[in-house]
N, C-alpha and C positions, 0 to 999 in steps of 0.2 A: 490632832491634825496639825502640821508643822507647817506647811507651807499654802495659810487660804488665799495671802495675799498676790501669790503669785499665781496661785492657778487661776486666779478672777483677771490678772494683768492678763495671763496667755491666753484668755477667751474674751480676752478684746472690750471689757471692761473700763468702764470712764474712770479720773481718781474718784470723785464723788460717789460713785456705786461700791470702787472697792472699800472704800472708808467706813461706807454703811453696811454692807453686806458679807464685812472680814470676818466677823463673830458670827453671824448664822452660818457659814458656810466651813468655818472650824468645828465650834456645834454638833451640825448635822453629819458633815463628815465623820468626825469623832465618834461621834454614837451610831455608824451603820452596820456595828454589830446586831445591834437590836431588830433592825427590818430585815437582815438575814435570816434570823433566828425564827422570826413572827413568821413568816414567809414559808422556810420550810418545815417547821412544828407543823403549819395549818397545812401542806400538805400529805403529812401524816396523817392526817387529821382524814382529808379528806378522800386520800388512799384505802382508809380502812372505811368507808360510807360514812364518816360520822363530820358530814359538810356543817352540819346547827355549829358544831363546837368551832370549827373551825370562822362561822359566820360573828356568833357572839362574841371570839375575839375578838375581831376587827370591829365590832361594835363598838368593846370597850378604850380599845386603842384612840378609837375617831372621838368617843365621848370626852374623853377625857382633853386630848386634843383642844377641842373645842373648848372647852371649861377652862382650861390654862392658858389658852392664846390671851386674852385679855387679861390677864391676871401678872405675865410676864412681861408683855410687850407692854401694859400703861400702867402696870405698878400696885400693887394693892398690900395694905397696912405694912407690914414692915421689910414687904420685896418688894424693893426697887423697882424703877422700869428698865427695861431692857432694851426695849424698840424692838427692831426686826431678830437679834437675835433671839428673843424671847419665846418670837415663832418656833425658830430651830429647838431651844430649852422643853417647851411646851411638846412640838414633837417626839421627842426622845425620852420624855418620861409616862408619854403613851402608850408608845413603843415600850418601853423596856418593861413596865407594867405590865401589857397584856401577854409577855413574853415568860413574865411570874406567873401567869394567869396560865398560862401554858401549861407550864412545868407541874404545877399542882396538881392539874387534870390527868397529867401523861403520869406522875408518880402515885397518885393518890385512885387512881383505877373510875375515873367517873364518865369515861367516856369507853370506848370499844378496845381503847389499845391500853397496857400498862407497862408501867416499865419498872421493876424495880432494882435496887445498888445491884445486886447480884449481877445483872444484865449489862453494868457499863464493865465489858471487857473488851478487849484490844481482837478483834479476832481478822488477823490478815487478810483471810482468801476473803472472807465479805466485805472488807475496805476497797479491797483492789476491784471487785466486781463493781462496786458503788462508785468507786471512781471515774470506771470505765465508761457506765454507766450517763454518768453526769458530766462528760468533757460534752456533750452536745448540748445539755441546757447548759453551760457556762457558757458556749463560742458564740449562742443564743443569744443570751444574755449579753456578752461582750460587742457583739455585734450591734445588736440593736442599740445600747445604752451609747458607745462611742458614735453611732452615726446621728445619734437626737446631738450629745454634746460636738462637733463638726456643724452641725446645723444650726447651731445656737451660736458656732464662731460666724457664720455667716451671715445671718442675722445682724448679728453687733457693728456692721459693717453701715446700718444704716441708723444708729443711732438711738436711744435709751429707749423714748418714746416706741418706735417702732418695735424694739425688746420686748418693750410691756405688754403691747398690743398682742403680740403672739405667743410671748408668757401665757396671757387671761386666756388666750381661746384655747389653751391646749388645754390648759387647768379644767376649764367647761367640757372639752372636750374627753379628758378623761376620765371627769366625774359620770357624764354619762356614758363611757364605756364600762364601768363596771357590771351594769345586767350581765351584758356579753360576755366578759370577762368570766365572769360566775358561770356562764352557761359552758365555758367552753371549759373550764376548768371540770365541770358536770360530764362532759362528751369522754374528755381524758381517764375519769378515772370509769366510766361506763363503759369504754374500751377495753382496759386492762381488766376490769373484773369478769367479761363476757367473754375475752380471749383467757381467762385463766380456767374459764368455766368451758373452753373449746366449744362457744360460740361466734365463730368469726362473723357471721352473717347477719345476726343481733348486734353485733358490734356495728357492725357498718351503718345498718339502720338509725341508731341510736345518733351517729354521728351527721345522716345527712336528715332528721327529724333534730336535730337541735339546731343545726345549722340552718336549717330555716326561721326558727324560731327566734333566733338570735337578728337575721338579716330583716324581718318585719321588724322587729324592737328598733333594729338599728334608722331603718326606714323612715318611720314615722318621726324617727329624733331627727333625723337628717331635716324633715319639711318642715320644722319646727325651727331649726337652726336657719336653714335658708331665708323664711318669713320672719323673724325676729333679731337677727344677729344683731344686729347695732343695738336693740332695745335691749340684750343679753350682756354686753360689754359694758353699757352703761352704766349698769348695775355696782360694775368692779371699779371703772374709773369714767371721768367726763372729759377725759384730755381730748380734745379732736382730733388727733394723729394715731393715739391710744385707741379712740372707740373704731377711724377708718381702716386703720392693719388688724385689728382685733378683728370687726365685722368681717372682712374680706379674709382675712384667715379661717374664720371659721366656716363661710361660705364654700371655700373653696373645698376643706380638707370633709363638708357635710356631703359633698357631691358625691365622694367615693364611700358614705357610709355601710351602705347595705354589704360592697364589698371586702369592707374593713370585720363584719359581722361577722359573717361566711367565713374570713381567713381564718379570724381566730377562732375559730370550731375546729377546722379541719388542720392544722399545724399544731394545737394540742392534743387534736386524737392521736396525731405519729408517737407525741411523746408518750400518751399513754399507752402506745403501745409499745413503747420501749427506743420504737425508732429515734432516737433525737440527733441523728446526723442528717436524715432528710430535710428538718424543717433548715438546721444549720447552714446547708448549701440554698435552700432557696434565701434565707436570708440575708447571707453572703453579695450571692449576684444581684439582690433588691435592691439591699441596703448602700453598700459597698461598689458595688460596681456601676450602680445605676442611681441610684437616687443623689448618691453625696456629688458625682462627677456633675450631673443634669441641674441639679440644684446649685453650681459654680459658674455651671455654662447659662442657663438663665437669667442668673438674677446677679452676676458680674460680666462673663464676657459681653451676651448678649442687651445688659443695663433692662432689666425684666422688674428689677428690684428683689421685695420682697415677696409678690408673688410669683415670681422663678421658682423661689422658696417652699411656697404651696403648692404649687402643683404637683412640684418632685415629692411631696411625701404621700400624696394622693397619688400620682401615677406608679410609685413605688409597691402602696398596700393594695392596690388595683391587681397589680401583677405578682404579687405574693399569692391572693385568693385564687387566682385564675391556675399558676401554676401547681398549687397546694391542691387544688380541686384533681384536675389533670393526674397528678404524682397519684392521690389518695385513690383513683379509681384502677390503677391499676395493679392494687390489692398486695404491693410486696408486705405490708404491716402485716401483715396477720400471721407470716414466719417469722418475727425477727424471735432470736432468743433471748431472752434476757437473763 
């Protein structure tokens, strides 16, 4: 990664953060081959039923995580400390690990799918189908990842402290999204194998019996966050600016959690069912049209602050679920061809 120093000046970054934050953020850049890899290996993984293998990665990936953070960032016997980059260091040898962890399983036959030398051939017409295939979870992807970093420019507008604060809650925040996550990931490939098996209607099922399941999970985290938030921040830090943007972030974005649940069940069933243009345009006009414009007008024209901030990501995942519900019941998935 050649340039960490400037892309932390262009998102509004103090000298002091970029001085600290230059080497984690080369690091992590540098190595994001490895959560590409991890990423779509374990949807292999999980395309073919075989979700444990795909789970015990990310087991190993986080274990080890976790075991090396303290080890890089405060030094032990003859590695140095690192500080913050250490974090970045410690991630990417998680990553790239459970990535060998991968590869072993996919070549060595111990899971449902094998792959072996024979099979790494070039073969065009399945690249270009795959490609095709994939320009909607990349615009996906692109979409969403660009309008979190825009959000983070605007954010920076109110100062380090206030950063932190909405840093920690999302971090809380997406720690417990993973249930959901996992569930919806479950609904996508429940999909594609019920419509491969020309059951559309077990498909469907499948999608609005997780989707529930997901939205109670989400629920009960939500009343948990609302009742607790500041005693949840405090945890992470005790700055008083830190724990009030923190709390109030996380209050805010808890409000829309059920709905947050819900979306993501039914925006990955389109993918699994091959559709991945649908979710793209809804997250287009969410993200992009609505969220990043609302969240400028709040929390600058209108002097909203940082909660302009919040709300726009909540009123944005509000209206993903609602129109993704909408889209998903008027049944075009269930023809696309893949």
């Amino acid at each position: 990664m050649m340039y960490p120093k400037e892309i932390l000046r262009l998102m509004g970054a103090e000298p002091d953060l970029i001085a600290e934050g230059c080497g984690y953020t080369k690091v992590l850049l540098g190595g994001n081959m490895t959560v590409m890899l991890l990423f779509l290996i374990n949807a292999v993984f999980r395309g073919a039923g075989n979700a444990s293998v795909a789970m015990w990665t990310l087991i190993l990936s986080n274990a080890l995580n976790i075991i090396l953070d303290p080890i890089f960032i405060f030094g032990f016997g003859s590695i140095k400390a690192y500080g913050v980059e250490g974090a970045a260091i410690a991630t990417t040898i998680g990553r790239g690990s459970a990535v060998l962890f991968q590869l072993v399983i996919l070549f060595y036959g111990y899971s449902k799918i094998k792959i072996g030398f024979k099979d790494l051939v070039f073969r065009v017409g399945i690249m270009f189908n795959l490609i095709k295939l994939s320009l909607g979870g990349i615009g996906q992807f692109l979409i969403g990842t660009s309008s979190w970093v825009f959000l983070m420019r605007i954010m920076s507008e109110f100062g380090s402290e206030v950063l932190a604060g909405y840093t920690i809650a999302i971090r809380v925040m997406m720690f417990t999204m993973m249930p959901a996550w996992g569930l919806s990931n479950a609904a996508a490939t429940l999909v594609g194998q019920n419509l491969g098996a020309k059951k559309p209607d077990r498909a469907e099922q499948s999608v609005w019996k997780t989707g529930r399941y997901s939205a109670i999970f989400m629920g009960i985290v939500s009343v948990v966050y609302l009742v607790f938030a500041s005693q949840i921040i405090v945890l992470f830090n005790t700055t008083p600016d830190v724990v009030k943007y923190g709390s109030l972030c996380l209050r805010i974005l808890a409000s829309g959690y059920i709905f947050y649940g819900y979306g993501m069940v039914v925006i990955n069933a389109f993918n699994g069912a091959g559709d991945t243009k649908t979710p793209t345009y809804i997250n287009f006009v969410c993200f992009w049209l609505l969220q990043l414009p609302f969240a400028y007008f709040m929390a600058i024209t209108l002097k909203f602050g940082p909660s302009g901030v919040f709300w726009a990501i909540t009123l944005a995942e509000v209206l993903i679920a609602i129109i993704a519900v909408v889209w998903f019941k008027k049944g075009t998935w269930k023809t696309i061809n893949v």
